[in-house]
C-alpha positions as YAML, in Angstrom:
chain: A
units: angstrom
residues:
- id: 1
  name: UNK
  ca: [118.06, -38.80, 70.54]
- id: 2
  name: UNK
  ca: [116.99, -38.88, 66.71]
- id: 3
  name: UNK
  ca: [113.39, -38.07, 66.02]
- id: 4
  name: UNK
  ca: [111.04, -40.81, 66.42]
- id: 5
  name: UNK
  ca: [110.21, -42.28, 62.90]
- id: 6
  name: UNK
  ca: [107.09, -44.82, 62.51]
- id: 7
  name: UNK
  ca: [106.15, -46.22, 58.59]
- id: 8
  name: UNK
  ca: [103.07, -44.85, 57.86]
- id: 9
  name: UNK
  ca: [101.38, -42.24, 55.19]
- id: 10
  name: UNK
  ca: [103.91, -40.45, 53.31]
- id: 11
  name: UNK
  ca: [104.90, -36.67, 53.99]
- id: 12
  name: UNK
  ca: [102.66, -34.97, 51.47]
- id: 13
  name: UNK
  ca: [103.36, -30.93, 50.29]
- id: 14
  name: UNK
  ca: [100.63, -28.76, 49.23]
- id: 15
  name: UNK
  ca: [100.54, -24.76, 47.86]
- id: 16
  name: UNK
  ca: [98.26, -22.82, 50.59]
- id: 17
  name: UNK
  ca: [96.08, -21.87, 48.01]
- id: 18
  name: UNK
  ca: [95.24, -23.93, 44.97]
- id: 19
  name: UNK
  ca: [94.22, -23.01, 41.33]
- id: 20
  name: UNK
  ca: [96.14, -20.41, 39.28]
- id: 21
  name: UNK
  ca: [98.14, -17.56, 41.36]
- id: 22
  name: UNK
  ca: [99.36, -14.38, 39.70]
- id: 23
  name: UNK
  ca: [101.93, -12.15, 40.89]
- id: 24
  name: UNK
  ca: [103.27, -8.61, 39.54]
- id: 25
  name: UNK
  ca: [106.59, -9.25, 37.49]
- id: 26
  name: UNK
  ca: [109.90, -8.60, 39.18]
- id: 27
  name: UNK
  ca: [108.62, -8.20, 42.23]
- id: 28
  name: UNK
  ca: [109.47, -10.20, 44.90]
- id: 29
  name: UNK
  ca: [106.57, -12.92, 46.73]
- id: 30
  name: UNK
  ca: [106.16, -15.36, 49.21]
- id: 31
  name: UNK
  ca: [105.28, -18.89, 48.79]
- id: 32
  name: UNK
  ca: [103.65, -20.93, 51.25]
- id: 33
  name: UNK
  ca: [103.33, -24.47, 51.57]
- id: 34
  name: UNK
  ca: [101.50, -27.03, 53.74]
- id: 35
  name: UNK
  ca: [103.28, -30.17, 54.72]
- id: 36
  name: UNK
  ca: [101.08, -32.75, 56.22]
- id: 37
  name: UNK
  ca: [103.93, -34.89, 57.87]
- id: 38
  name: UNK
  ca: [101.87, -37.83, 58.67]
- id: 39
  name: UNK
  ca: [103.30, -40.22, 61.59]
- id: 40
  name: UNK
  ca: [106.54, -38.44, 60.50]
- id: 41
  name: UNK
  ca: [107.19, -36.79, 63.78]
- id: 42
  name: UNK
  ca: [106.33, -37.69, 67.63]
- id: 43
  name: UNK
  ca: [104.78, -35.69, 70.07]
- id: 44
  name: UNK
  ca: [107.13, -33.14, 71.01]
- id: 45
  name: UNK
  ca: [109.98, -34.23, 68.63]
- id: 46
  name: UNK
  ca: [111.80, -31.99, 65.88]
- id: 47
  name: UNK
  ca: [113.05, -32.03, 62.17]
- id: 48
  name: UNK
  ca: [114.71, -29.98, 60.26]
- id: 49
  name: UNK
  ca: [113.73, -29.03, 56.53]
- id: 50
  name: UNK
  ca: [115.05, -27.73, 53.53]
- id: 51
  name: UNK
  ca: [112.46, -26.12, 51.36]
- id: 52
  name: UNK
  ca: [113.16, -25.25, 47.53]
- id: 53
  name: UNK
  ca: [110.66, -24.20, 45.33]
- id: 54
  name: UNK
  ca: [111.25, -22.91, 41.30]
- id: 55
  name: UNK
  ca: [109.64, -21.63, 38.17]
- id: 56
  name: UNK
  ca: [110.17, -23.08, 34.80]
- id: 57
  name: UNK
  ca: [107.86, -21.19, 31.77]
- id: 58
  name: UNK
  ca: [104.94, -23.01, 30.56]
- id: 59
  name: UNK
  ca: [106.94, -24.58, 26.85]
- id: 60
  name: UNK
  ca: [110.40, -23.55, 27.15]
- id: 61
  name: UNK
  ca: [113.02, -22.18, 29.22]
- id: 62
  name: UNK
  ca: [115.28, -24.01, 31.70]
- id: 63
  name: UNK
  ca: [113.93, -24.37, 35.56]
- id: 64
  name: UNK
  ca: [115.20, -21.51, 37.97]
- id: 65
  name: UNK
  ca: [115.35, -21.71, 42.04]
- id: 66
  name: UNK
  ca: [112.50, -18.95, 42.73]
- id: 67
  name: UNK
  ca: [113.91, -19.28, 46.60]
- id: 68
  name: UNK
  ca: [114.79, -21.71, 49.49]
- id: 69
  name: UNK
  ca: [114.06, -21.94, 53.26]
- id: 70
  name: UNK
  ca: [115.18, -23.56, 55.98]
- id: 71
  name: UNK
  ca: [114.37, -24.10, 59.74]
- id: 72
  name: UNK
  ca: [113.00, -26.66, 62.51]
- id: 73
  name: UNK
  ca: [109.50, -28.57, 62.33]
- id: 74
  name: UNK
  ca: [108.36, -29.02, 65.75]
- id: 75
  name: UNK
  ca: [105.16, -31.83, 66.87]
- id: 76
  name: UNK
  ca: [102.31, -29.88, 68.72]
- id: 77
  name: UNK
  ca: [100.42, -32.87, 67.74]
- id: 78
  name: UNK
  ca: [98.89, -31.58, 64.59]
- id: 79
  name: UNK
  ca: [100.61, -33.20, 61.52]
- id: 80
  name: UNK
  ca: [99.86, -30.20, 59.06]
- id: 81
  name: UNK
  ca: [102.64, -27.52, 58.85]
- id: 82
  name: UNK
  ca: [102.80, -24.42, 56.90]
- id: 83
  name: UNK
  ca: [106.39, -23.05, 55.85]
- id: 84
  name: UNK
  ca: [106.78, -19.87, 54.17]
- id: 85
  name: UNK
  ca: [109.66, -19.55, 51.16]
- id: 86
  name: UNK
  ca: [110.64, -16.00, 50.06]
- id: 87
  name: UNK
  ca: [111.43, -15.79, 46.45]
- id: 88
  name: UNK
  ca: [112.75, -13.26, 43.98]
- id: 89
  name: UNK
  ca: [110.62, -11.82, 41.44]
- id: 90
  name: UNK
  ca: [110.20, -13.33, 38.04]
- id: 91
  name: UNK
  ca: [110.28, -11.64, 34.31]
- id: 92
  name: UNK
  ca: [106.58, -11.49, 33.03]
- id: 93
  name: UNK
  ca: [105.03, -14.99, 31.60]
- id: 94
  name: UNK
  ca: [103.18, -17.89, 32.73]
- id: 95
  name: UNK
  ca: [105.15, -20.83, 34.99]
- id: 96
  name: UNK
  ca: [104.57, -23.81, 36.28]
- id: 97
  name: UNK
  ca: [106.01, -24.01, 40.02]
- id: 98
  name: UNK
  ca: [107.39, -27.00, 41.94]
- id: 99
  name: UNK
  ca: [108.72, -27.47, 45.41]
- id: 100
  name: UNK
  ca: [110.81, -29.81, 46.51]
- id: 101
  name: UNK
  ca: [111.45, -30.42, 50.82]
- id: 102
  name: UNK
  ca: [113.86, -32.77, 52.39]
- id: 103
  name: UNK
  ca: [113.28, -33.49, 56.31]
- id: 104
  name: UNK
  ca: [116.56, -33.27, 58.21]
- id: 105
  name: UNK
  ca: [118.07, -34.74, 61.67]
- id: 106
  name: UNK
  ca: [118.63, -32.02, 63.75]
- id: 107
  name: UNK
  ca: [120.98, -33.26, 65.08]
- id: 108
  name: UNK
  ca: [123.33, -34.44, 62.15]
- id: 109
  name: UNK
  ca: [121.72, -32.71, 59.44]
- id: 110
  name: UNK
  ca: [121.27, -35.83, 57.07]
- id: 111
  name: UNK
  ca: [118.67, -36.32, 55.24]
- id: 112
  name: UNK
  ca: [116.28, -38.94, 56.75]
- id: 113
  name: UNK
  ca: [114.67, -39.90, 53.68]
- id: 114
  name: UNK
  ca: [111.67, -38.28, 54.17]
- id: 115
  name: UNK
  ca: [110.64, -35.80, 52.03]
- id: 116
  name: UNK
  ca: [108.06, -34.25, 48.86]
- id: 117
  name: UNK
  ca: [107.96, -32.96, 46.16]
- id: 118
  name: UNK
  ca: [105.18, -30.76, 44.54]
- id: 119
  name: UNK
  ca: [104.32, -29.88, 40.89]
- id: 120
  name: UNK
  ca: [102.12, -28.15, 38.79]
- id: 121
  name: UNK
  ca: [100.81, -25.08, 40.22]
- id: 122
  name: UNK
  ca: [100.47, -22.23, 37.29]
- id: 123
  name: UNK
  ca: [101.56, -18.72, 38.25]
- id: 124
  name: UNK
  ca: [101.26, -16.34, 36.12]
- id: 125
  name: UNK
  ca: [104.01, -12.91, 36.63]
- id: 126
  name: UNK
  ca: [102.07, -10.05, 35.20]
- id: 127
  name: UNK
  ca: [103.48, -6.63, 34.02]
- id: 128
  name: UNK
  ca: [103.03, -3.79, 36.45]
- id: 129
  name: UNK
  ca: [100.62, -1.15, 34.84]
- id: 130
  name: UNK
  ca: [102.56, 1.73, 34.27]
...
């Protein structure tokens, strides 16, 4: 049986922390992300998710995929996930980061049309001293 879908507030992504974030350059990190999914799910129901997130630098440069994970929401009855996202490292500068996450069926693995996106979190990739 599909997941239980009711209209209601949108599924909403959110960095763990907020402001600025730096990280040593070419090294890799992990990003973490809070998804408040709302009326999304039911009580003891599942989705599955797709979770991109990538790096463009601050003025130039084309957007790169920083990493992407995958795996299965499941209700407890709290509506606010977190889902971790390894990435590789990134060449020293200043980025702005976005994630993108797409809820799956489980059991077809189509997109329901549910889904966020995030922008605008600056992270800055800082030379190791050395």
């Amino acid at each position: 049986m599909p997941p239980e879908r009711r209209p209601a507030e949108p599924v909403t992504v959110q960095p763990m922390r907020r402001g600025e974030q730096v990280v040593l350059a070419g090294e890799a990190f992990r990003v973490w992300l809070r998804l408040d999914l709302g009326d999304a799910l039911r009580r003891g129901a599942a989705l599955d998710y797709v979770a991109t997130v990538s790096a463009r630098r601050l003025r130039e440069g084309p957007r790169q995929v920083l990493g992407e994970s995958r795996g299965r929401l499941a209700s407890d009855g709290d509506s606010s996930v977190a889902v971790e996202v390894p990435s590789v490292g990134l060449p020293a500068g200043t980025y702005r980061v976005e994630a993108a996450v797409a809820l799956l069926d489980p059991a077809t693995a189509q997109p329901l049309g549910l889904g966020a996106f995030m922008e605008g979190v600056v992270l800055h990739a800082v030379p190791t001293a050395g």
